[in-house]
C-alpha positions as CSV (number, residue, x, y, z in Angstrom):
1,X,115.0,-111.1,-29.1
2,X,114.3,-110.8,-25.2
3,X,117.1,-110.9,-23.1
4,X,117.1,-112.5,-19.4
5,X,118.3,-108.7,-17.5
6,X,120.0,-109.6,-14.4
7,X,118.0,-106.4,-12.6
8,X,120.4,-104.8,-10.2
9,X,119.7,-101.6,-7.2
10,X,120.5,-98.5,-8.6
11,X,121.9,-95.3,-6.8
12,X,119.4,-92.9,-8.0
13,X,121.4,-89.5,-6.9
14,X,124.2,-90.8,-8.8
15,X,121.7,-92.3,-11.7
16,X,120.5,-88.4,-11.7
17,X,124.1,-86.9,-12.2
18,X,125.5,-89.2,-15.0
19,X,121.7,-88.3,-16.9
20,X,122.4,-84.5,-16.3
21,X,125.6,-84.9,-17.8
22,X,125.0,-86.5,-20.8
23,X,121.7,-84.3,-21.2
24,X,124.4,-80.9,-21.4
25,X,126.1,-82.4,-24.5
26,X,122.8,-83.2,-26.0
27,X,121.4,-79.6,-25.5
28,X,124.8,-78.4,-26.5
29,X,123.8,-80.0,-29.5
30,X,120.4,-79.1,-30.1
31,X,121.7,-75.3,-29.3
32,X,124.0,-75.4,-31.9
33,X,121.7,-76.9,-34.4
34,X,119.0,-74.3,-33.6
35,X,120.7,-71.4,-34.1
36,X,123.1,-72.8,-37.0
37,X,126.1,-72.4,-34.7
38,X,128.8,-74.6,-37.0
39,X,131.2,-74.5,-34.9
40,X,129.8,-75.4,-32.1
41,X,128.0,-77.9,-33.5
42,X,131.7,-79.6,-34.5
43,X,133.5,-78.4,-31.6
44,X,131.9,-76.6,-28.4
45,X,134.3,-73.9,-26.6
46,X,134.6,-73.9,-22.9
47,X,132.5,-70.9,-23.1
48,X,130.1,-72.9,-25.0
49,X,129.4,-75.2,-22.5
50,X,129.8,-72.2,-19.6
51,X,127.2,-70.4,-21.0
52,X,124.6,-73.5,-21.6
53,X,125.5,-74.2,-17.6
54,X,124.3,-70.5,-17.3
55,X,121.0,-70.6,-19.4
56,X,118.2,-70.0,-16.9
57,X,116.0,-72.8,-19.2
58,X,118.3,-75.7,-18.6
59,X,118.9,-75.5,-14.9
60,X,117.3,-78.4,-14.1
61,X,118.7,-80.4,-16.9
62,X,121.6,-80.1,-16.4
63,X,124.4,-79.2,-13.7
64,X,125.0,-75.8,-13.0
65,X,128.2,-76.5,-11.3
66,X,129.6,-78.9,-14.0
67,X,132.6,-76.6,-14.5
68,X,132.9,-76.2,-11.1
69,X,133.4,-79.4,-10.5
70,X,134.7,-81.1,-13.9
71,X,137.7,-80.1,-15.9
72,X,136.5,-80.5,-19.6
73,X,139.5,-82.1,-21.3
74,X,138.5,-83.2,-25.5
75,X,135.3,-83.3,-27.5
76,X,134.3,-86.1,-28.5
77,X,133.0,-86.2,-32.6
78,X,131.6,-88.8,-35.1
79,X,130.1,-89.2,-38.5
80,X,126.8,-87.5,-38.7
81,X,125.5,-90.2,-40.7
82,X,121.7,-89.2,-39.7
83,X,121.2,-85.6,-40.2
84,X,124.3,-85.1,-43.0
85,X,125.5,-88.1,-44.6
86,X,128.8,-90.0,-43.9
87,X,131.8,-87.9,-43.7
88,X,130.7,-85.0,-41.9
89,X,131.4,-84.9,-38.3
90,X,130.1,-83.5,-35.6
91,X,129.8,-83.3,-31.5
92,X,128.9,-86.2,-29.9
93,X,130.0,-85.2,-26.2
94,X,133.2,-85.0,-24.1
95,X,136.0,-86.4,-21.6
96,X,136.1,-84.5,-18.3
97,X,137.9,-84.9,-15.5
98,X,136.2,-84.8,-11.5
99,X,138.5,-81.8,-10.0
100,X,138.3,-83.2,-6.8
101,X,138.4,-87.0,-7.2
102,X,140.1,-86.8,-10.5
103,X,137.7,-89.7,-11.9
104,X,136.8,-89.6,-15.4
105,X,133.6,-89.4,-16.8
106,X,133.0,-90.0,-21.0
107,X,129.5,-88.9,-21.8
108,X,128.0,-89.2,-25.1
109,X,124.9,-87.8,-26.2
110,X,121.3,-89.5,-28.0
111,X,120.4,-89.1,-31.2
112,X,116.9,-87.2,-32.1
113,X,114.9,-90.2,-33.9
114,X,117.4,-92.6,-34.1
115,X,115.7,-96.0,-34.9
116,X,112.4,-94.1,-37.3
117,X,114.6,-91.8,-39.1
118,X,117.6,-94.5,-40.4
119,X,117.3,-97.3,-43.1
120,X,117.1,-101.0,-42.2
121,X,120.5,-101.8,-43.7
122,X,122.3,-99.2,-40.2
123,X,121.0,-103.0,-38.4
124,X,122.5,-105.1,-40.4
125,X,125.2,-107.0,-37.9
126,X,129.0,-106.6,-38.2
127,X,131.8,-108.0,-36.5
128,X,132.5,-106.7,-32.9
129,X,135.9,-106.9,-34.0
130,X,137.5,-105.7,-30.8
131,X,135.9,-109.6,-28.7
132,X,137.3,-111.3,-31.3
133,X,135.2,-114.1,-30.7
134,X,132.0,-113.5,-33.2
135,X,130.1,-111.3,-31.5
136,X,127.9,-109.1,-33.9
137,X,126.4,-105.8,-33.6
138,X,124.6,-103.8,-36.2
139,X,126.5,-102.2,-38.6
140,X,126.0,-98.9,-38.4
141,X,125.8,-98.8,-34.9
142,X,129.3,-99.8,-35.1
143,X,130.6,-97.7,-37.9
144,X,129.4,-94.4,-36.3
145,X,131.1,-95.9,-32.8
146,X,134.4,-96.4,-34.9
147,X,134.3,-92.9,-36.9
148,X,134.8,-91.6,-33.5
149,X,137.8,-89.3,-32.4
150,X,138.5,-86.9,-29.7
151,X,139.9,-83.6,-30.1
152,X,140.9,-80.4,-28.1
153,X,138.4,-77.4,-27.5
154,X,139.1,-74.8,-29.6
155,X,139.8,-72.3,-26.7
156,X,141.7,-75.1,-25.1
157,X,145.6,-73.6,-23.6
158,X,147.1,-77.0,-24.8
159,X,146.3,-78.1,-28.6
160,X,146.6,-82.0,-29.3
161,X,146.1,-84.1,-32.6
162,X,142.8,-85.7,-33.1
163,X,142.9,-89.5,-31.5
164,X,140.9,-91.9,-32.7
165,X,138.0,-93.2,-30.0
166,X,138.5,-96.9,-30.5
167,X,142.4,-95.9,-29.8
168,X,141.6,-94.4,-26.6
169,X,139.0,-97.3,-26.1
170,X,142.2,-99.6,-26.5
171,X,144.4,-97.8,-24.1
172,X,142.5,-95.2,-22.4
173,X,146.2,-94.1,-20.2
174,X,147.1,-92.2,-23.7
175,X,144.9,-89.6,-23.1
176,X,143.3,-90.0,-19.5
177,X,146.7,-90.4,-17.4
178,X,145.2,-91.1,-14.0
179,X,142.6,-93.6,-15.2
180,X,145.1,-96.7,-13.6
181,X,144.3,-95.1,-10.2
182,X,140.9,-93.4,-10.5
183,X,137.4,-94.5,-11.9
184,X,136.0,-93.8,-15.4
185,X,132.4,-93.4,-15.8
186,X,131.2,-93.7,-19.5
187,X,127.6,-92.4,-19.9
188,X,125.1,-92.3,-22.8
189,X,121.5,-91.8,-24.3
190,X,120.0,-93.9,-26.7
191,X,122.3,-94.4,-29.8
192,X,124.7,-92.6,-27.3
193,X,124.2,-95.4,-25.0
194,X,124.9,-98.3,-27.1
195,X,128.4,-96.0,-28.2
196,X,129.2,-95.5,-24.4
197,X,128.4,-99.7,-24.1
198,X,131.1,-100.3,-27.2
199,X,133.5,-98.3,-25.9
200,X,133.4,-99.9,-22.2
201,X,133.1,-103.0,-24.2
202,X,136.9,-102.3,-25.9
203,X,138.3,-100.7,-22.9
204,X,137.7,-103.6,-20.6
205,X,139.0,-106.1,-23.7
206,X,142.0,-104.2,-24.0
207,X,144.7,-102.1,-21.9
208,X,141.8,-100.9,-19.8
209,X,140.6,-104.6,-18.7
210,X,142.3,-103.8,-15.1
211,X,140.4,-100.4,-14.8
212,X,137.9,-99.6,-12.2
213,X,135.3,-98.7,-15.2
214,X,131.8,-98.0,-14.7
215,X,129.0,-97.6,-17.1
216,X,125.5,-96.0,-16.8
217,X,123.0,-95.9,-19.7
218,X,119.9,-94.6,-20.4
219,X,117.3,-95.7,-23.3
220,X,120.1,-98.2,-24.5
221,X,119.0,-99.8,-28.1
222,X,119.6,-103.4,-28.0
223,X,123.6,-103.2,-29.1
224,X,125.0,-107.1,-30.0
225,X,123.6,-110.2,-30.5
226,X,123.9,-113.0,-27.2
227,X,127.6,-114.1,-27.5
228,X,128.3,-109.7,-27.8
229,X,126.2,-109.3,-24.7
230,X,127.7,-112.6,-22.8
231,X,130.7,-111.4,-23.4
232,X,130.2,-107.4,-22.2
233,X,128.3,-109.3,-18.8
234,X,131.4,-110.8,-17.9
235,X,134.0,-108.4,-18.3
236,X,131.5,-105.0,-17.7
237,X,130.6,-105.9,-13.9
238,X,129.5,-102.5,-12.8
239,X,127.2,-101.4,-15.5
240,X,123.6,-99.8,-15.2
241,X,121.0,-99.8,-17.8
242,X,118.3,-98.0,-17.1
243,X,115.3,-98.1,-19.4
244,X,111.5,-97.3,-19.0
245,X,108.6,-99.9,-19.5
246,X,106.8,-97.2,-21.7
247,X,110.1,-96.6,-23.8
248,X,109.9,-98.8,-27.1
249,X,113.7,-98.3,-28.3
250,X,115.2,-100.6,-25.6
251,X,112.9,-103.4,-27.8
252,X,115.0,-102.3,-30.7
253,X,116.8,-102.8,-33.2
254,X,115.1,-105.6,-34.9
255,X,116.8,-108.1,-37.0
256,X,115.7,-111.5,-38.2
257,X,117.9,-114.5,-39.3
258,X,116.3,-117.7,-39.8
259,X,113.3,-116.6,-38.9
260,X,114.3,-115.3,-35.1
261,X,116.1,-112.0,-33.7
262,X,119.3,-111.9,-33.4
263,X,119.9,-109.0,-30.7
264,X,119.7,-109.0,-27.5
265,X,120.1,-106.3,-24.3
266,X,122.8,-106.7,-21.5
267,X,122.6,-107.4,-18.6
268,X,122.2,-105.1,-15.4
269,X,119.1,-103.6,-16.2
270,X,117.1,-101.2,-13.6
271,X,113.3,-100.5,-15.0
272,X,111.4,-97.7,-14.3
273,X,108.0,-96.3,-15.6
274,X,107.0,-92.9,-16.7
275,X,103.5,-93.7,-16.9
276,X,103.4,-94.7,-12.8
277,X,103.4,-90.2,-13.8
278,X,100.2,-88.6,-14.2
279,X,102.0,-85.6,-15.5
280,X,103.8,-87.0,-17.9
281,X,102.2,-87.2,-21.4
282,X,101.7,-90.8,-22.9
283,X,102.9,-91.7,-26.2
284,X,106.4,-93.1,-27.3
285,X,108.2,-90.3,-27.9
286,X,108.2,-88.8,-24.5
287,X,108.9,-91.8,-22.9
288,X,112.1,-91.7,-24.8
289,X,112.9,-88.8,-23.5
290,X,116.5,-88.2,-21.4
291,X,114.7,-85.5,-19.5
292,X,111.9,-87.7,-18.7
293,X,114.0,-90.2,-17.5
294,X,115.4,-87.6,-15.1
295,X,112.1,-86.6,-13.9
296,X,111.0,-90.4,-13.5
297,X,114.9,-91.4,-11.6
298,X,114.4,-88.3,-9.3
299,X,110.8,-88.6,-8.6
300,X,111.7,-91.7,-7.4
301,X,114.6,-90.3,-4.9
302,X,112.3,-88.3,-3.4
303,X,113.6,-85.0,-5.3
304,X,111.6,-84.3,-9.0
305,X,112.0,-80.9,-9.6
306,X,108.5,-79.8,-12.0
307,X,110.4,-77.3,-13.9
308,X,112.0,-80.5,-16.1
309,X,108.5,-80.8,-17.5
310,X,108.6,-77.3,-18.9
311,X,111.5,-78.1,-21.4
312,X,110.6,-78.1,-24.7
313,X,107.8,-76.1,-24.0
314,X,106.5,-78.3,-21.6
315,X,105.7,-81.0,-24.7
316,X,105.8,-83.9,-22.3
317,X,103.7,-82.3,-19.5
318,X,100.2,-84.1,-19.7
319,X,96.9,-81.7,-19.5
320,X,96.2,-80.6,-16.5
């Protein structure tokens, strides 16, 4: 089902940063899974995520100076319910804190192919329980937001219990002190970004309604059905999701009742369009791409830097 976007202006530098931060839990990710790094893949050290800052391939992914500028404070884990079967979990992305404006950002990482590689029955809808008011959402979209808990690194000087994310969702001051007098940013990528659109979605229902929240997406499935994304428009007022024209996931999930489908995207959307990009290759699954969205959101500021196309052995660069 098409949704009526209210399109909004976008600050691309700071549309650029959120994307680079979410990209370092995602290669985090990928790292781990390459070289069968269990641990990491569960729970990334600080030294995990020093040395990714420090890999010569990623540098224009990702921020160099994230720990520079960002205390990391949890992990942030869920059910692997594509790649291992419920019950396992695994890394998903982190909590930080801004050193200098003490803001909080969540970030939460995409899911390599999330919508070809899952059964019909992960759409089937569920009750956004946390609205109260009807609002569906598919049901594995949902579970996998709900398995969700944050925990301490493992080289961490102060150990905590695991805390469940829809409890910190709920009343985000039990972990994130300062969030009554500072901003929190929650970021995501794909299936990431319909989890980082749930949790704003809780937070501003519950404790953290009076929070200065702030959401930025990229590639966002579409996450509820009309009275879920009614509701998330009128309580989520500073919210960006950014998708491209060429990108075929934002059209998704699909799910019929009575003939017509029931999902629909929210609001605030800002288009772009990676095949405006001669050097980018054609084709869906680059155009899914976090690092192409990068490319395409700092092209457009004036400041693309060509090495982004060289990731993955420059599979997205078009012929030359």
């Amino acid at each position: 089902m098409e949704t009526l976007t209210k399109p909004v202006s976008v600050s691309l530098p700071v549309a650029v940063q959120y994307a680079k931060l979410v990209n370092l839990a995602d290669l985090l990710f990928k790292e781990a899974k390459k070289a069968g790094d269990a641990a990491t893949k569960l729970n990334p050290s600080l030294q995990a995520y020093q040395a990714l800052c420090n890999n010569s391939d990623y540098q224009a992914l990702v921020d160099p100076n994230f720990l520079t500028n960002y205390t990391v404070l949890y992990n942030v884990q869920m059910n692997d319910v594509l790649l291992s079967g419920i019950g396992d979990l695994v890394y998903y992305g982190f909590i930080a804190q801004n050193k200098r404006t003490k803001d909080y950002v969540v970030a939460i990482r995409g899911t390599e192919n999330i919508l070809e590689a899952i059964a019909d029955a992960f759409f089937v809808p569920t009750t956004f329980k946390e609205f109260n008011n009807g609002s569906l959402v598919p049901s594995g979209f949902y579970d996998l937001y709900t398995s969700g808990q944050i925990v301490s690194l493992p080289d961490a000087n102060k150990q905590v219990s695991p805390v469940l994310l829809t409890a910190v969702a709920a009343n985000p001051a039990l972990v994130m002190p300062d969030a009554p007098n500072v901003q929190t940013v929650v970021s995501g990528h794909s299936l990431g970004a319909s989890l980082a659109t749930y949790y704003a979605a809780a937070s501003a229902s519950g404790k953290g309604k009076s929070l200065d929240l702030c959401v930025y997406t990229y590639a966002s499935p579409m996450s509820g059905d009309t009275t879920f994304a009614n509701t998330f428009n009128s309580i989520v007022t500073d919210s960006t999701r950014i998708h491209n024209a060429a990108d075929i996931v934002p059209s998704l999930p699909q799910y019929a009742e009575n003939g017509q489908g029931i999902y629909t995207q929210v609001n605030q959307g800002y288009q772009i369009d990676s095949k405006n990009y001669p050097v980018i290759k054609t084709g869906a699954v680059c155009a899914h791409q976090l690092w192409i969205y990068e490319y395409v959101l700092e092209s457009l500021n004036g400041t693309a830097n060509p090495d982004i196309l060289n990731f993955n052995n420059g599979g997205c660069k078009a012929a030359s």
